[in-house]
N, C-alpha and C positions, 0 to 999 in steps of 0.2 A: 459475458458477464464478469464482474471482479471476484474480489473474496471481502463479504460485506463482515462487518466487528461489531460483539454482543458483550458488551460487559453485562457478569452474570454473577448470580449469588450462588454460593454451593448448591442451595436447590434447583438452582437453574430458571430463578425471576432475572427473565431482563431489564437490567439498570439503565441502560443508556443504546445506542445503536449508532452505526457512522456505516452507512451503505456507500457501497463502491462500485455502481452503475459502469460507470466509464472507465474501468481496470486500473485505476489510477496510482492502485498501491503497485503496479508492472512499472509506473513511470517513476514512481520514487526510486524503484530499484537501478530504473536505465538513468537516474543522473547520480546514482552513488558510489562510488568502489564498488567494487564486489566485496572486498576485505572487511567494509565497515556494516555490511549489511546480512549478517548469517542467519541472524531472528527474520527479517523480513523473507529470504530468500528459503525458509523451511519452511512457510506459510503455503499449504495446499491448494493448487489451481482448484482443483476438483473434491475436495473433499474437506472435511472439518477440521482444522486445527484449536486445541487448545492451550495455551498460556497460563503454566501457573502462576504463581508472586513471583519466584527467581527467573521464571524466563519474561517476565515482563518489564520487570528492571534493568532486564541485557536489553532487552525491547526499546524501553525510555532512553538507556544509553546510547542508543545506536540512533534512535531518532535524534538528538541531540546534536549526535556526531554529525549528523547528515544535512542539517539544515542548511549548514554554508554552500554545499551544492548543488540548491535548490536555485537555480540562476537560468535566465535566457541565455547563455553561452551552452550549457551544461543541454536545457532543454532543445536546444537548435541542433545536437550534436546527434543526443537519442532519438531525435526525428528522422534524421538520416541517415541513420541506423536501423530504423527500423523501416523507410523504405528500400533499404537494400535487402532487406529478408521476406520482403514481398514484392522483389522483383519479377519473380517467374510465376507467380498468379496469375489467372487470369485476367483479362482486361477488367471483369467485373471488379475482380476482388481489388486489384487495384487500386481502382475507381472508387471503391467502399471504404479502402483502407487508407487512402490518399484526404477522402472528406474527414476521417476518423480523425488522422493526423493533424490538422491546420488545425480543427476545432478545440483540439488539446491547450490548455492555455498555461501558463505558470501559475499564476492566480489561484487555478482551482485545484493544481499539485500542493502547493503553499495552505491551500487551505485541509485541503485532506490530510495533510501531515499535522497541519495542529491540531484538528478534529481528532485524529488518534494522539497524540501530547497530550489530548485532556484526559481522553477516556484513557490514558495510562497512568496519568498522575491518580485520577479517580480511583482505579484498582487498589493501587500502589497505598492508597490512605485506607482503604478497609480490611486494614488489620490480618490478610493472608485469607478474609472468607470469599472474597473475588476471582473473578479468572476471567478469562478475554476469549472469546471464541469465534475464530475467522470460520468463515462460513464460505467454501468455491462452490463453483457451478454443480 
Protein backbone atom coordinates (compact mmCIF):
# COMPACT_ATOMS: atom_id res chain seq x y z
CA UNK A 1 0.00 0.00 0.00
CA UNK A 2 1.20 3.77 -0.47
CA UNK A 3 0.85 6.70 1.73
CA UNK A 4 -2.73 8.04 0.68
CA UNK A 5 -3.00 12.61 1.23
CA UNK A 6 -5.94 14.21 3.15
CA UNK A 7 -6.19 17.84 2.92
CA UNK A 8 -7.79 18.69 6.09
CA UNK A 9 -9.33 21.54 8.06
CA UNK A 10 -7.81 22.23 11.65
CA UNK A 11 -10.83 20.16 12.80
CA UNK A 12 -9.78 17.54 10.93
CA UNK A 13 -12.97 17.70 7.93
CA UNK A 14 -11.49 16.13 4.86
CA UNK A 15 -11.27 18.53 1.99
CA UNK A 16 -10.06 16.67 -0.72
CA UNK A 17 -8.03 13.00 -0.85
CA UNK A 18 -5.40 11.78 -3.63
CA UNK A 19 -5.14 7.83 -2.72
CA UNK A 20 -1.92 6.17 -3.49
CA UNK A 21 -2.88 2.44 -4.10
CA UNK A 22 0.13 1.65 -6.29
CA UNK A 23 3.02 3.37 -3.89
CA UNK A 24 3.40 5.86 -6.44
CA UNK A 25 4.63 8.63 -4.34
CA UNK A 26 7.96 5.62 -3.87
CA UNK A 27 8.30 6.34 -7.91
CA UNK A 28 8.28 9.99 -7.65
CA UNK A 29 10.93 9.58 -5.28
CA UNK A 30 12.94 6.92 -7.52
CA UNK A 31 12.94 9.52 -10.64
CA UNK A 32 14.02 12.61 -8.50
CA UNK A 33 17.52 13.56 -6.81
CA UNK A 34 17.51 12.64 -3.64
CA UNK A 35 18.66 16.37 -3.00
CA UNK A 36 15.53 17.81 -4.43
CA UNK A 37 13.08 15.62 -2.65
CA UNK A 38 13.58 15.88 1.52
CA UNK A 39 9.55 16.76 1.94
CA UNK A 40 8.74 13.73 0.01
CA UNK A 41 11.43 11.55 1.48
CA UNK A 42 10.27 12.29 5.33
CA UNK A 43 6.74 11.12 4.34
CA UNK A 44 6.16 7.83 6.65
CA UNK A 45 5.88 4.41 4.87
CA UNK A 46 3.96 3.31 8.02
CA UNK A 47 2.66 5.79 9.81
CA UNK A 48 0.92 9.48 9.70
CA UNK A 49 2.67 12.41 8.47
CA UNK A 50 1.56 15.71 8.79
CA UNK A 51 2.21 19.05 6.84
CA UNK A 52 1.81 22.23 8.16
CA UNK A 53 1.59 25.66 5.67
CA UNK A 54 5.55 25.90 5.77
CA UNK A 55 6.25 22.44 5.27
CA UNK A 56 3.98 22.29 2.39
CA UNK A 57 5.24 25.17 0.47
CA UNK A 58 8.81 23.30 0.70
CA UNK A 59 6.41 20.44 -0.50
CA UNK A 60 4.94 22.59 -3.60
CA UNK A 61 8.60 23.58 -4.22
CA UNK A 62 10.06 20.54 -4.48
CA UNK A 63 7.14 19.15 -6.64
CA UNK A 64 7.89 21.94 -8.82
CA UNK A 65 11.45 21.08 -8.92
CA UNK A 66 10.74 17.64 -9.89
CA UNK A 67 8.49 17.59 -12.69
CA UNK A 68 11.30 17.87 -15.33
CA UNK A 69 12.24 14.41 -14.11
CA UNK A 70 9.19 12.86 -14.49
CA UNK A 71 10.42 11.18 -18.00
CA UNK A 72 10.44 7.62 -19.67
CA UNK A 73 14.41 7.87 -19.38
CA UNK A 74 14.24 8.60 -15.80
CA UNK A 75 11.33 5.90 -15.29
CA UNK A 76 13.18 3.14 -17.34
CA UNK A 77 16.22 3.61 -15.03
CA UNK A 78 14.07 3.37 -11.53
CA UNK A 79 12.70 0.14 -12.98
CA UNK A 80 15.86 -1.41 -12.97
CA UNK A 81 16.73 -0.46 -10.02
CA UNK A 82 14.29 -1.72 -8.50
CA UNK A 83 14.51 -5.13 -10.12
CA UNK A 84 18.02 -5.33 -8.95
CA UNK A 85 16.80 -5.01 -5.14
CA UNK A 86 14.48 -7.84 -5.82
CA UNK A 87 16.71 -9.86 -7.15
CA UNK A 88 17.11 -12.44 -4.43
CA UNK A 89 13.43 -12.96 -3.84
CA UNK A 90 11.82 -15.54 -4.32
CA UNK A 91 10.80 -16.83 -7.59
CA UNK A 92 7.19 -15.81 -6.45
CA UNK A 93 8.15 -12.47 -5.36
CA UNK A 94 9.70 -11.87 -8.30
CA UNK A 95 7.22 -12.75 -10.36
CA UNK A 96 4.83 -10.32 -8.21
CA UNK A 97 7.17 -7.68 -8.34
CA UNK A 98 8.16 -8.02 -12.03
CA UNK A 99 4.15 -7.79 -13.02
CA UNK A 100 4.12 -4.67 -10.43
CA UNK A 101 6.86 -3.15 -12.44
CA UNK A 102 5.80 -3.14 -16.34
CA UNK A 103 2.28 -2.21 -15.07
CA UNK A 104 3.84 1.21 -13.62
CA UNK A 105 3.30 3.64 -16.29
CA UNK A 106 4.67 7.44 -16.59
CA UNK A 107 1.13 8.65 -17.22
CA UNK A 108 -0.04 7.72 -13.89
CA UNK A 109 3.46 9.00 -11.90
CA UNK A 110 2.65 12.50 -14.01
CA UNK A 111 -0.65 12.32 -12.96
CA UNK A 112 -0.10 11.51 -9.09
CA UNK A 113 2.14 14.35 -9.01
CA UNK A 114 -0.27 16.95 -10.13
CA UNK A 115 -3.04 15.39 -8.24
CA UNK A 116 -0.86 16.48 -5.15
CA UNK A 117 0.23 20.15 -7.26
CA UNK A 118 -3.37 20.70 -6.63
CA UNK A 119 -4.26 19.49 -3.28
CA UNK A 120 -0.97 21.81 -2.38
CA UNK A 121 -1.92 24.72 -4.23
CA UNK A 122 -5.41 24.15 -2.36
CA UNK A 123 -3.79 24.08 1.22
CA UNK A 124 -1.42 26.69 0.29
CA UNK A 125 -4.81 29.25 -0.50
CA UNK A 126 -6.55 28.54 2.94
CA UNK A 127 -5.11 31.07 4.84
CA UNK A 128 -2.63 28.58 7.21
CA UNK A 129 -6.16 26.73 8.65
CA UNK A 130 -5.07 23.54 6.23
CA UNK A 131 -2.72 20.82 6.58
CA UNK A 132 -1.89 17.70 4.27
CA UNK A 133 -1.96 14.35 6.06
CA UNK A 134 -0.03 11.42 4.42
CA UNK A 135 -1.51 8.45 5.72
CA UNK A 136 1.19 4.76 5.33
CA UNK A 137 0.08 1.48 5.71
Amino acid sequence: MGRDAYLETESGEVLQTVGDPRCLIDWLESLAPPELIASLRRIDRYNDTIFSIPQIALLGDELRSISSFLNQNNLEAAKIRYKQRVEHWSRKGRENSEEYIQSITLEEIQNHHSQLSVMVGSALKGDGRYHIRFVGD
